[in-house]
C-alpha positions in Angstrom: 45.5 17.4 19.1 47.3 14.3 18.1 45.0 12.1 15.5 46.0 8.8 13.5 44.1 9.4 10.7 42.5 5.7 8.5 45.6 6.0 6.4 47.7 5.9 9.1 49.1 8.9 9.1 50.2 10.6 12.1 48.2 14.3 12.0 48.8 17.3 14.5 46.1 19.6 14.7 45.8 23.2 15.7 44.1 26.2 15.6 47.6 27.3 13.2 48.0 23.9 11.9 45.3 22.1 9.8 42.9 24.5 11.5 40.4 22.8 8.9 40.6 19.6 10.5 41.6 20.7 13.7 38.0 22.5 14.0 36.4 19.2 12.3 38.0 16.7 15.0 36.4 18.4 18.5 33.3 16.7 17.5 34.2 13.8 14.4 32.3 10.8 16.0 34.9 8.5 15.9 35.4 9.0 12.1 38.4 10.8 11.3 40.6 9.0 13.0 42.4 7.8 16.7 43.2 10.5 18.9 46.4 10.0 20.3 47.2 13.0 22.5 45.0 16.1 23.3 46.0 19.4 25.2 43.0 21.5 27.0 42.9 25.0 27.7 42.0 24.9 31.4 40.9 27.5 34.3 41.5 28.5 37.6 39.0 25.9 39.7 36.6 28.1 40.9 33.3 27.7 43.9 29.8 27.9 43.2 26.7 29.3 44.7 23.7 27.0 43.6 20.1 28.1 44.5 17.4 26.0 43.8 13.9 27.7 43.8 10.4 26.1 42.9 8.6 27.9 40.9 4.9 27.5 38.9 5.6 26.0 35.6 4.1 28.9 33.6 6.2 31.7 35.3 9.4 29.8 34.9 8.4 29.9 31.1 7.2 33.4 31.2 10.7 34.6 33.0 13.1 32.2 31.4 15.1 34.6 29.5 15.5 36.7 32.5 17.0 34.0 34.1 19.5 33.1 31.6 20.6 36.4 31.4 21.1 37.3 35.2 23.1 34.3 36.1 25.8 31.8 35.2 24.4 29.0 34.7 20.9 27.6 34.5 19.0 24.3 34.5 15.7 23.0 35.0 14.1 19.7 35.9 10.1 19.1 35.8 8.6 16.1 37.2 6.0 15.5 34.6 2.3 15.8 35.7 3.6 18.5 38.3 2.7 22.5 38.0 5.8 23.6 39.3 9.7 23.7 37.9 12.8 23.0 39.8 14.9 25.7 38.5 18.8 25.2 39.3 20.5 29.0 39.1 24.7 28.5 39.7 26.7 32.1 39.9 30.4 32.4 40.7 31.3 33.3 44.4 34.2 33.3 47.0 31.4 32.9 49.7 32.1 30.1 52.3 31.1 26.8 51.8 27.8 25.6 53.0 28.1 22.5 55.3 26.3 19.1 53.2 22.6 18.2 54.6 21.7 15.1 55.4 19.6 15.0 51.8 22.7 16.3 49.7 24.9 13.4 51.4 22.5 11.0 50.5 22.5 12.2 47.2 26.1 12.4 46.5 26.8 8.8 47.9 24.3 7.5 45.6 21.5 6.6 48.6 19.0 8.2 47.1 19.5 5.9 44.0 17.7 2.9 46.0 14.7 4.7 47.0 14.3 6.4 43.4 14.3 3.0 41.7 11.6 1.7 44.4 9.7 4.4 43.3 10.4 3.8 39.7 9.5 0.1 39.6 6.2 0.7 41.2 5.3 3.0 38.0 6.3 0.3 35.8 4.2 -2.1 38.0 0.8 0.4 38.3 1.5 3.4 35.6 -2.0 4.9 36.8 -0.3 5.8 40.0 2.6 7.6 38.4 1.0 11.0 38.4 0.7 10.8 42.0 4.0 9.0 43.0 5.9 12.2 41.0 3.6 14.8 42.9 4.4 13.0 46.3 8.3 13.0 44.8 7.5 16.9 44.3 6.5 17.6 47.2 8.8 15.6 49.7 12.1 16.1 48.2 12.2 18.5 45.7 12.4 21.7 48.2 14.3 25.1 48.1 17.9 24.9 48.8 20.6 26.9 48.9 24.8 25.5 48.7 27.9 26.9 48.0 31.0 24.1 47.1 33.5 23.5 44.2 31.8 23.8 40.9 32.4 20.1 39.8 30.4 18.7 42.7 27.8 21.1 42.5 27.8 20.8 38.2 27.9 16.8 38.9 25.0 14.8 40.0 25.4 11.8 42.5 27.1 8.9 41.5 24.5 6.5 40.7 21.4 7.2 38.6 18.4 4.7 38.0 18.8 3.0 34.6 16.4 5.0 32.3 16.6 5.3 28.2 17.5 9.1 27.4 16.9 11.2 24.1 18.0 14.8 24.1 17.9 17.1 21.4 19.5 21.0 20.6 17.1 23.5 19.8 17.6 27.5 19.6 17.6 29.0 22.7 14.4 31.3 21.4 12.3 28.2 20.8 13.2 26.7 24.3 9.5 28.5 26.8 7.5 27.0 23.5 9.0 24.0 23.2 8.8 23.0 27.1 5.3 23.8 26.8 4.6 22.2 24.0 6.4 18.7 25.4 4.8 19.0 28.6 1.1 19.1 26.9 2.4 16.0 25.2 3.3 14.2 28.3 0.3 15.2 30.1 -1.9 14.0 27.2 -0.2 10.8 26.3 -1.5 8.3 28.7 -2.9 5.4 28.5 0.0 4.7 25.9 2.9 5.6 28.1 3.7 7.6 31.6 6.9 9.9 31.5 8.1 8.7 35.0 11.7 10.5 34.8 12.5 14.1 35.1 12.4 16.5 32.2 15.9 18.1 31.9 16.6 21.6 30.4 20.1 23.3 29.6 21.4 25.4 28.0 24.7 26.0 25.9 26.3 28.6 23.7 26.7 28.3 19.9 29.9 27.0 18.7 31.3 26.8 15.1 32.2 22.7 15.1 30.6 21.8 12.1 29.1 18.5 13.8 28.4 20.0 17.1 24.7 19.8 17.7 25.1 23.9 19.2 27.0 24.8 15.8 25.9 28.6 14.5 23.4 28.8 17.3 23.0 29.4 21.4 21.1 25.9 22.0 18.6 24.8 24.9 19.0 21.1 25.3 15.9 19.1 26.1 16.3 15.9 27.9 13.5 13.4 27.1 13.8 10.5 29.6 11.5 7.7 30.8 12.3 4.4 32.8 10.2 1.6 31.1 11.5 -0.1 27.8 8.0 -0.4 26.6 7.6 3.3 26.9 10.6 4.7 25.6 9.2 4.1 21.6 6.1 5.8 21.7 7.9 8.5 24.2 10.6 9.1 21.9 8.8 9.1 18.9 6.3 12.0 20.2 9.0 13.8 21.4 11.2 13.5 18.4 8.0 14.4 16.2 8.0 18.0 17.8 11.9 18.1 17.7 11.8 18.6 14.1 9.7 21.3 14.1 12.2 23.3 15.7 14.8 21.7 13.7 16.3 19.3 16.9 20.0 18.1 16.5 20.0 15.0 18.4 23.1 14.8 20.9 25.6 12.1 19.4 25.3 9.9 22.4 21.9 9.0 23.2 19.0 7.9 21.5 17.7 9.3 18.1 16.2 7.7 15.0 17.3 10.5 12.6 19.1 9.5 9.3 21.6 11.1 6.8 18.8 12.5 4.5 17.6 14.5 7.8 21.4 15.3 8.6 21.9 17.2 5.7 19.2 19.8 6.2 20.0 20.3 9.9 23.7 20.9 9.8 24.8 23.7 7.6 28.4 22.1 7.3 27.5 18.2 7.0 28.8 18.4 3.7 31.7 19.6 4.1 32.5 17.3 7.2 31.6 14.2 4.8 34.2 15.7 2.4 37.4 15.3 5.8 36.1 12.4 6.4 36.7 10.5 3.1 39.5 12.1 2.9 40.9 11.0 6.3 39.5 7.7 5.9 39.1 6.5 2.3 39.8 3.1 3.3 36.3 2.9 5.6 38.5 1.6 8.6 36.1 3.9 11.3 33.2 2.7 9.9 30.9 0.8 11.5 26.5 0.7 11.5 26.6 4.2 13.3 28.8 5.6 11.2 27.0 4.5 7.9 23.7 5.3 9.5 24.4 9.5 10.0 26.5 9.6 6.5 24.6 7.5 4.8 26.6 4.9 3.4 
C-alpha cells in the first residue's frame, strides 16, 4: 500500500515494511492518510452452489453452529414477525450452472425493487398491517431454491435495494443464537412505537488482527438492524443498540451508530495504540473532520 500520510510524506507499506502501519492502514477511517496505490492478494474465481432452505426460527437457532461449520459460507435473513428463517448456505463446486428463474432475473435486474418499495410504503402508510404484509412476503416469495453460478453474482444482491436506514454491529460468534433471539423478542414487542418492516440480516466473518476492524481478536456474527421509515429508525436503533452493548457490539464504520470515543476505548483492545499512528501520521489534523473527532474524541 501506497499512503500520503498528513505531513505529506509519501509511505510504502508492507507486511516487511512498516508492518506497524501497514497492519493499522487496512482499516484507518480515512485518518492516516490518502491511499495512493494498493496491491490485493487475489484468487482463482471460483462457482458457487447456493441453497436456500426455510427453516422454523428456533431450529435455525438451535442448529446454527452446525451450520457454520458444515459449509462455506452462511447468511440469514428473518422477516420480522415471521416463525421461520431464510437461511442462505454457499459451498464451493465445479457443478453446472443452474439456468436463472424467472424470480432470480427479476431480482438481479432490480424488478423486484418496485414491488418491494410498494409494499414498503403501504407499512409506512398503515404500520398495523406490517405483520401481515411480511407474512404474505414470507410466504409468496421467500421459497426454497437451489443455484449454482460465479460466486460474485451469487455473493451480490440485485442491483437496486429500497432506500432503508441500516445499523449493524460485530458480536462474537458464540453470542450470535442469543442475540437473534433476544432482538427478535424486541422487535415483536416494540409496537405501537415502531414496526421493523425490513429484513433482519445475519453474517458471519472470521477474527482478524486490524486493530480498528470491528472482527479484531474475535470470529464475529454481524447483525443487520434495518427498518424503512425515518421516524422509526431512532427508537429501532436505540433498542437495538441498547442490547449490542451487552454483548460488547463494534458498530461497522459505515452505517449508523451513536457510540462515542469513551465507549471506543473499552471495545477495541488496540484503540490506543491506533490513536498513537494516527497523531503521528497526522499531527497537523488535516483528515479530521466531525466523524473523525467523534470516535477519537477530539
Amino acid at each position: 500500500m501506497r499512503l500520503v500520510d498528513g505531513r505529506g510524506q509519501v509511505r510504502e507499506l508492507s507486511p516487511l515494511h512498516e508492518p506497524e502501519l501497514f497492519s493499522a492502514a487496512r482499516v484507518h477511517l480515512g485518518c492516516l492518510g490518502v491511499v495512493t496505490e494498493i496491491t490485493f492478494q487475489c484468487i482463482d474465481a471460483f462457482d458457487l452452489e447456493e441453497r436456500r432452505e426455510i427453516v422454523l426460527f428456533d431450529r435455525v437457532l438451535a442448529d446454527l453452529d452446525r451450520y457454520l461449520t458444515e459449509n462455506d459460507y452462511v447468511k440469514l435473513w428473518w422477516l420480522p414477525y415471521t416463525d421461520v428463517i431464510q437461511v442462505y448456505i454457499y459451498n464451493r463446486t465445479k457443478e453446472k450452472r443452474t439456468i436463472p428463474r424467472p424470480d432470480e432475473l427479476m431480482e438481479e435486474w432490480g424488478l423486484s425493487t418496485y414491488s418491494f418499495s410498494a409494499l414498503l410504503f403501504l407499512t409506512r402508510a398503515l404500520p398495523a398491517i406490517t405483520p401481515t404484509v411480511l407474512r404474505s412476503l414470507q410466504r409468496l416469495y421467500f421459497t426454497p431454491r437451489r443455484r449454482v453460478n460465479r460466486s460474485d453474482r451469487l455473493f451480490n444482491i440485485g442491483k437496486m435495494i429500497p432506500i432503508h436506514n441500516e445499523s449493524e454491529y460485530a458480536i462474537p460468534r458464540e453470542k450470535a443464537a442469543e442475540a437473534i433471539d433476544r432482538l427478535a423478542g424486541i422487535v415483536r414487542g416494540a409496537s405501537p412505537e415502531y414496526r421493523v418492516n425490513f429484513p433482519l440480516e445475519v453474517r458471519f466473518v472470521p477474527g482478524d488482527d486490524i486493530p480498528m476492524s470491528p472482527a479484531n481478536g474475535r470470529d464475529s456474527c454481524y447483525l443487520g438492524a434495518y427498518v424503512a421509515g425515518a421516524k422509526w429508525t431512532e427508537p429501532y436503533h436505540r433498542d437495538f443498540e441498547r442490547l449490542m452493548r451487552e454483548y460488547a457490539g463494534r458498530p461497522h464504520w459505515g452505517k449508523l451508530f451513536s457510540l462515542t470515543a469513551d465507549e471506543f476505548v473499552d471495545l477495541y483492545p488496540l484503540y490506543g495504540h491506533f490513536n498513537t499512528l494516527r497523531r503521528n501520521c497526522d499531527p497537523y489534523g488535516i483528515f479530521r473532520n466531525a466523524f473523525v473527532d467523534r470516535v477519537f474524541g477530539e
